[in-house]
Biopython code that builds the backbone (N, CA, C, O; Angstrom):
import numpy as np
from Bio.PDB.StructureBuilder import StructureBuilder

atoms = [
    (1, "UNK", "N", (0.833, -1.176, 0.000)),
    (1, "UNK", "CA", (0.000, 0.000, 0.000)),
    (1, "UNK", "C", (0.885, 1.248, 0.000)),
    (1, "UNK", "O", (1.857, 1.269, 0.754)),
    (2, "UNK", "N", (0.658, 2.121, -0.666)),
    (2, "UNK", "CA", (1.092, 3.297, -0.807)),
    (2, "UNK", "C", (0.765, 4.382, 0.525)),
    (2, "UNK", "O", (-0.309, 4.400, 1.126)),
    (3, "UNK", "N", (1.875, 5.216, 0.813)),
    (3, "UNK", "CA", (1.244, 6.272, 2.181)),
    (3, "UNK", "C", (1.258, 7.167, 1.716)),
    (3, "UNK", "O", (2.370, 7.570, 1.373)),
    (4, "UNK", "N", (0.245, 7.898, 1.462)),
    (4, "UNK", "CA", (-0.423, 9.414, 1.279)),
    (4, "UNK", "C", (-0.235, 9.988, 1.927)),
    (4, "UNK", "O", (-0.417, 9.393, 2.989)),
    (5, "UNK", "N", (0.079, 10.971, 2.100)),
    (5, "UNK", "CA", (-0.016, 12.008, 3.012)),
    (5, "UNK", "C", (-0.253, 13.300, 2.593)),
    (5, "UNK", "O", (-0.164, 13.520, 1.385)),
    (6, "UNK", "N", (-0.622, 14.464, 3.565)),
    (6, "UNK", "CA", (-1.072, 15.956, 2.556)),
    (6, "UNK", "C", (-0.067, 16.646, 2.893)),
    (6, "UNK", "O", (0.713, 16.781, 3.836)),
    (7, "UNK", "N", (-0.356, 17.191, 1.531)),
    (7, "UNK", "CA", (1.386, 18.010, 1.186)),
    (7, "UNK", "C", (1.017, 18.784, 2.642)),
    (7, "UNK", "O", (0.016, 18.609, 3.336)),
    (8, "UNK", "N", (2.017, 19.585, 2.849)),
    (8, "UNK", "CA", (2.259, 20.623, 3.729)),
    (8, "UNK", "C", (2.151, 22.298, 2.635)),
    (8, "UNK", "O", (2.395, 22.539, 1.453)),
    (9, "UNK", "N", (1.668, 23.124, 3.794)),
    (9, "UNK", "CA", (1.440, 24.719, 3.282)),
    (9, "UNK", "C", (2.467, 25.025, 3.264)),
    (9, "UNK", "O", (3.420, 24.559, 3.888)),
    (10, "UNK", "N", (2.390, 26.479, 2.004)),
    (10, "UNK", "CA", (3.963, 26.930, 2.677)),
    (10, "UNK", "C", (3.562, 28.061, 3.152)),
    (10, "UNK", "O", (2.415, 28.505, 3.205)),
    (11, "UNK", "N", (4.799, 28.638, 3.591)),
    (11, "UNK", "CA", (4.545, 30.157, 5.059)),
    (11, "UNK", "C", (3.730, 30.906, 3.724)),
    (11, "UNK", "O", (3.576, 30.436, 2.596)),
    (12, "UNK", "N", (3.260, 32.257, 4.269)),
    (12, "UNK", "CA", (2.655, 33.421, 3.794)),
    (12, "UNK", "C", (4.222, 34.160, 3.092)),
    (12, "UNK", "O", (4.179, 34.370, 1.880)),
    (13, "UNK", "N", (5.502, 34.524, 3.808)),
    (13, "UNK", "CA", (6.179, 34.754, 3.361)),
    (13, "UNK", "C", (6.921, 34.087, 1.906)),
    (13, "UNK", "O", (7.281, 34.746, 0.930)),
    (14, "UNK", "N", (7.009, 32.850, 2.053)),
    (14, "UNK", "CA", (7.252, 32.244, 0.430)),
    (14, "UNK", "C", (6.376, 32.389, -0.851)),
    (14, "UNK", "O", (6.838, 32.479, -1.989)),
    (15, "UNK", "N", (5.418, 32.397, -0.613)),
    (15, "UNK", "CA", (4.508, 32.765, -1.259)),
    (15, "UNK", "C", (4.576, 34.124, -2.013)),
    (15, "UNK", "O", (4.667, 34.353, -3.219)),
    (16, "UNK", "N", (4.473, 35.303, -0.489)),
    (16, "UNK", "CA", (4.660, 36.528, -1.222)),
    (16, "UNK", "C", (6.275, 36.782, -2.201)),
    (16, "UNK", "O", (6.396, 37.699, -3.014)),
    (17, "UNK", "N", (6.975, 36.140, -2.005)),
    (17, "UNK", "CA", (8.741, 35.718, -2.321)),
    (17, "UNK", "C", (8.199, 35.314, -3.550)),
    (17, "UNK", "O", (8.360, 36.105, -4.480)),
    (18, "UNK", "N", (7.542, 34.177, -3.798)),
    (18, "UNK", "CA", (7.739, 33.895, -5.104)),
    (18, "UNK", "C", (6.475, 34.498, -5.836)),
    (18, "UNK", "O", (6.645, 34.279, -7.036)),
    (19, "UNK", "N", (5.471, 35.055, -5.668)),
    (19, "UNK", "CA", (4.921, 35.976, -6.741)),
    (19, "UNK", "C", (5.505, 37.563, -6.607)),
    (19, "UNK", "O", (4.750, 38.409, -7.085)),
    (20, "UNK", "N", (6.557, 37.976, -6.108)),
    (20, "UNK", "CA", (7.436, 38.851, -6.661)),
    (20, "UNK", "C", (8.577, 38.080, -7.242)),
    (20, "UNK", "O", (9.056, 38.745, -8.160)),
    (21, "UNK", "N", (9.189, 36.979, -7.086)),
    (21, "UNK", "CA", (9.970, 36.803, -8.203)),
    (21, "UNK", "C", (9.806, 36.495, -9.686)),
    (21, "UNK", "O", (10.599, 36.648, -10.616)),
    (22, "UNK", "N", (8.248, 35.901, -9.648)),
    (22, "UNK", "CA", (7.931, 35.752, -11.148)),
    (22, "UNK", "C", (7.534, 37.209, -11.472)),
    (22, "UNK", "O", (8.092, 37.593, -12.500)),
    (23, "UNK", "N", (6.711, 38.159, -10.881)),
    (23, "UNK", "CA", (6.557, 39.630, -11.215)),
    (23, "UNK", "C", (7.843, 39.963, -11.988)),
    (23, "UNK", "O", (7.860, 40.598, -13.042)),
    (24, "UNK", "N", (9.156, 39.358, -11.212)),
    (24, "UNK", "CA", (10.480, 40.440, -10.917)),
    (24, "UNK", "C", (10.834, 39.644, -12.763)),
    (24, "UNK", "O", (11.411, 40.421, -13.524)),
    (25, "UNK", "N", (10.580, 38.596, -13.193)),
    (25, "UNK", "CA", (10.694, 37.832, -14.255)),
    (25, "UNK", "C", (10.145, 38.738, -15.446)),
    (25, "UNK", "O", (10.668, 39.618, -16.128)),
    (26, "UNK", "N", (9.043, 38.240, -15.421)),
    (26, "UNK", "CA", (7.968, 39.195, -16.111)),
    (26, "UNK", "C", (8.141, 40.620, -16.518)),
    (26, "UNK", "O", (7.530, 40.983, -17.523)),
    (27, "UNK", "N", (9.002, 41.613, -15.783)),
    (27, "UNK", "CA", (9.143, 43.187, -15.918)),
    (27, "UNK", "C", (10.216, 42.313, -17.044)),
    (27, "UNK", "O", (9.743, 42.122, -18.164)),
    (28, "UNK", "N", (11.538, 41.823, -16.786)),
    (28, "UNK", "CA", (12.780, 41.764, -16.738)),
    (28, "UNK", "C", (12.364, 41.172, -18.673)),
    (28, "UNK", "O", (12.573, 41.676, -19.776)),
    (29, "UNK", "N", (11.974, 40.407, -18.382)),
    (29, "UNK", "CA", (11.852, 39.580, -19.882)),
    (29, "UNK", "C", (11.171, 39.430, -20.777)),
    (29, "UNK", "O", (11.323, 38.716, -21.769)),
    (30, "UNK", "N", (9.733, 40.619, -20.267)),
    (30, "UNK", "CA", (8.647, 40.591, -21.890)),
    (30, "UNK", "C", (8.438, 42.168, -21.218)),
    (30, "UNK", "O", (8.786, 42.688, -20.158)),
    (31, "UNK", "N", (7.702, 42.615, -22.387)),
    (31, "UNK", "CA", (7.156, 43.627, -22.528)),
    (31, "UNK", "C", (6.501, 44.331, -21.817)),
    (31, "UNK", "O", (6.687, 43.796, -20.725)),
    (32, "UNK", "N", (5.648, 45.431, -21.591)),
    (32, "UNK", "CA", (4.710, 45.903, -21.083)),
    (32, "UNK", "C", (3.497, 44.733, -21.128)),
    (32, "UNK", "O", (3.249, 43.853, -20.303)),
    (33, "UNK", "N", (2.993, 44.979, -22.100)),
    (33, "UNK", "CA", (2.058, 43.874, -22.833)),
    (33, "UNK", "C", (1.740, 42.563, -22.165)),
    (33, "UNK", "O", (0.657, 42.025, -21.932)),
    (34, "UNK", "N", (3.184, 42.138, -21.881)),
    (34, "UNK", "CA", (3.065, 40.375, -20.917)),
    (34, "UNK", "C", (3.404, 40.998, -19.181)),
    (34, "UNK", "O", (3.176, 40.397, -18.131)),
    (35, "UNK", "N", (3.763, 41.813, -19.289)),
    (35, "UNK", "CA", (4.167, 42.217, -17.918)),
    (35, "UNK", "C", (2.301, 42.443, -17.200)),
    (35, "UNK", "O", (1.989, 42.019, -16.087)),
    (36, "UNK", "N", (1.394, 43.120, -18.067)),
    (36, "UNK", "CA", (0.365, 43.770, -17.111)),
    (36, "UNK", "C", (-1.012, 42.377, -17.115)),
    (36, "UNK", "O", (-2.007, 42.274, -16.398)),
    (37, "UNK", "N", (-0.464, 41.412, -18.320)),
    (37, "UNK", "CA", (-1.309, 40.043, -18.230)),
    (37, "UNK", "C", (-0.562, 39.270, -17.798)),
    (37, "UNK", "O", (-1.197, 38.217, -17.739)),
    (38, "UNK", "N", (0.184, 39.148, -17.528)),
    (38, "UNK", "CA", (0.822, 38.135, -16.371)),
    (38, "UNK", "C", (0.758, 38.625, -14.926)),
    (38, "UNK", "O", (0.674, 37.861, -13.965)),
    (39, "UNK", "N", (0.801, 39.887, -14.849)),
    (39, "UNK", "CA", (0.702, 40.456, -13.619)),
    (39, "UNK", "C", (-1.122, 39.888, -12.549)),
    (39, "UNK", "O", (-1.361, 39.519, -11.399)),
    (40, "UNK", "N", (-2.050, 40.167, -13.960)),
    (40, "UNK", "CA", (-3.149, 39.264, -13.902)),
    (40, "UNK", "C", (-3.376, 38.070, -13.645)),
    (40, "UNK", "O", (-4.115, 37.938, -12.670)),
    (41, "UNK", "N", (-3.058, 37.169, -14.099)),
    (41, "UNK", "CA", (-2.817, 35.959, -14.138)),
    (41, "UNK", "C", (-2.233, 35.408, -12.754)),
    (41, "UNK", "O", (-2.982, 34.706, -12.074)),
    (42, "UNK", "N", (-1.414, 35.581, -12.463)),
    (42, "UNK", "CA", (-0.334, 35.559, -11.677)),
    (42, "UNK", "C", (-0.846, 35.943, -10.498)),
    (42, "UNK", "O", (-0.251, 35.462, -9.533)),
    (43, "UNK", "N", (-2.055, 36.886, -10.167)),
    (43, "UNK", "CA", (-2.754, 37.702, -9.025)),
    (43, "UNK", "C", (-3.667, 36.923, -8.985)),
    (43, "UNK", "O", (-4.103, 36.885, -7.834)),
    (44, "UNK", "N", (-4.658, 35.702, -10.218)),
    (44, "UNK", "CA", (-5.783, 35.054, -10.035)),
    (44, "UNK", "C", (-5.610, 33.998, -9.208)),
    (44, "UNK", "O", (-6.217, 33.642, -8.198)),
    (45, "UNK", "N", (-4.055, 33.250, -10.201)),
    (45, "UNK", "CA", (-3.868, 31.910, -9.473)),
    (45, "UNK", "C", (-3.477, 32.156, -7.781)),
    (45, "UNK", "O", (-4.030, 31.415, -6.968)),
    (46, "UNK", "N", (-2.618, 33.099, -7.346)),
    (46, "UNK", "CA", (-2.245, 33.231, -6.373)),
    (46, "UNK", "C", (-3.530, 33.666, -5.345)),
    (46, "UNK", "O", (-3.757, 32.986, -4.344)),
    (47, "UNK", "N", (-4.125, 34.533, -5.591)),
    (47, "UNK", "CA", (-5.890, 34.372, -4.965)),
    (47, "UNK", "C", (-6.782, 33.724, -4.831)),
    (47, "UNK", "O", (-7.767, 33.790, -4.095)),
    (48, "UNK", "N", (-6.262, 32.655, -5.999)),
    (48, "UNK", "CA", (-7.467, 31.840, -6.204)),
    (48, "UNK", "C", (-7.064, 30.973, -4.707)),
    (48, "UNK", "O", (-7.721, 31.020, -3.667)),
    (49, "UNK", "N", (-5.570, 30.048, -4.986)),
    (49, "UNK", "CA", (-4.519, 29.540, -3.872)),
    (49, "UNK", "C", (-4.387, 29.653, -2.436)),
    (49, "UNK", "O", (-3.945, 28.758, -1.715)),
    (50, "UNK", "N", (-4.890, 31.084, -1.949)),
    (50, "UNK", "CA", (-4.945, 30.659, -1.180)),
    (50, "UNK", "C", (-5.603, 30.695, -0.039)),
    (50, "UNK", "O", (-6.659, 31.318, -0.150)),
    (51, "UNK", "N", (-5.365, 30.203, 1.191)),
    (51, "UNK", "CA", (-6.349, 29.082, 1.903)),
    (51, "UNK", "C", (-6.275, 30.137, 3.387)),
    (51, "UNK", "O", (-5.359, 30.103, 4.208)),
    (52, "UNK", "N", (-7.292, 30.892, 3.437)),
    (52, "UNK", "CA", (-7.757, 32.004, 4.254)),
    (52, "UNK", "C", (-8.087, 31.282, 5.911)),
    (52, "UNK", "O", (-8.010, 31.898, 6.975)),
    (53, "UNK", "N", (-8.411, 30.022, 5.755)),
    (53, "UNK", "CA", (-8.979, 29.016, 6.962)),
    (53, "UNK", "C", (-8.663, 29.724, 8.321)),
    (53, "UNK", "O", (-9.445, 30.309, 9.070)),
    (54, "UNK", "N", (-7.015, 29.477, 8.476)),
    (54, "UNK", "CA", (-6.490, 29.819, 9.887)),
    (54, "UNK", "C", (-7.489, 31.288, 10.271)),
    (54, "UNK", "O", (-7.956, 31.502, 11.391)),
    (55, "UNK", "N", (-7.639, 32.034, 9.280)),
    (55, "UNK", "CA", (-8.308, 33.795, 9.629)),
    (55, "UNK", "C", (-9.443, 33.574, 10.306)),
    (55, "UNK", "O", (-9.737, 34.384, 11.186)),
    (56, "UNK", "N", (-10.392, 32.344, 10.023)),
    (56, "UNK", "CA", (-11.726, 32.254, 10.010)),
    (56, "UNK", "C", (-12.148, 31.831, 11.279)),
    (56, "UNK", "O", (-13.339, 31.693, 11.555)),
    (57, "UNK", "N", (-10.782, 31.515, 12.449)),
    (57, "UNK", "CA", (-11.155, 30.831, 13.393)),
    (57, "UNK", "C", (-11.813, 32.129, 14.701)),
    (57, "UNK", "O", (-11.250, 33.217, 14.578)),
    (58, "UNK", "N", (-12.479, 32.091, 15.412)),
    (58, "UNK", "CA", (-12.644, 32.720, 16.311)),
    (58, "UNK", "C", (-12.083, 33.131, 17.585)),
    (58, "UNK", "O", (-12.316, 32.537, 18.637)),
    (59, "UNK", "N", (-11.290, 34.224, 17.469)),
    (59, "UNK", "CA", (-10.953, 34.699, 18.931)),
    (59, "UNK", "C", (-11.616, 35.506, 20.186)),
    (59, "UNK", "O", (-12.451, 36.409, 20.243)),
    (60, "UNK", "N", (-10.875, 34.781, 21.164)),
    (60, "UNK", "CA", (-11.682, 35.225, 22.359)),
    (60, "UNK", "C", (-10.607, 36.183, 22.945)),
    (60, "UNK", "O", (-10.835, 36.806, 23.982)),
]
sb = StructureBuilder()
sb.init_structure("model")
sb.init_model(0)
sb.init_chain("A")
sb.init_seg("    ")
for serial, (resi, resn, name, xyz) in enumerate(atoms, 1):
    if name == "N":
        sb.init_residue(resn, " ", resi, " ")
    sb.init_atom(name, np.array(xyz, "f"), 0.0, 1.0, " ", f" {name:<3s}", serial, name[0])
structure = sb.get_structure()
């Protein structure tokens, strides 16, 4: 039998790290043009991604 397990999250900081390094890509290596639709793109998947849960819990 195979062991599954669930991936692990990564911090809030890596995250923000690596959608400025593909941003930092994007200025560096296409145009205006791919820079302001990738900038899009790049803002959907990363919103879409991620996982708000921990916020939702209730403090006393």
């Amino acid at each position: 039998m195979a062991n599954h397990s669930n991936p692990s999250r990564l911090s809030d900081g890596v995250m923000v790290l690596m959608y400025l390094l593909i941003l930092t890509v994007l200025w560096f290596f296409g145009d205006l043009f791919t820079f302001i639709v990738g900038l899009l793109v790049i803002s959907g998947v990363f919103a879409s991604g991620y996982n708000n849960n921990p916020a939702n819990h209730e403090h006393h």
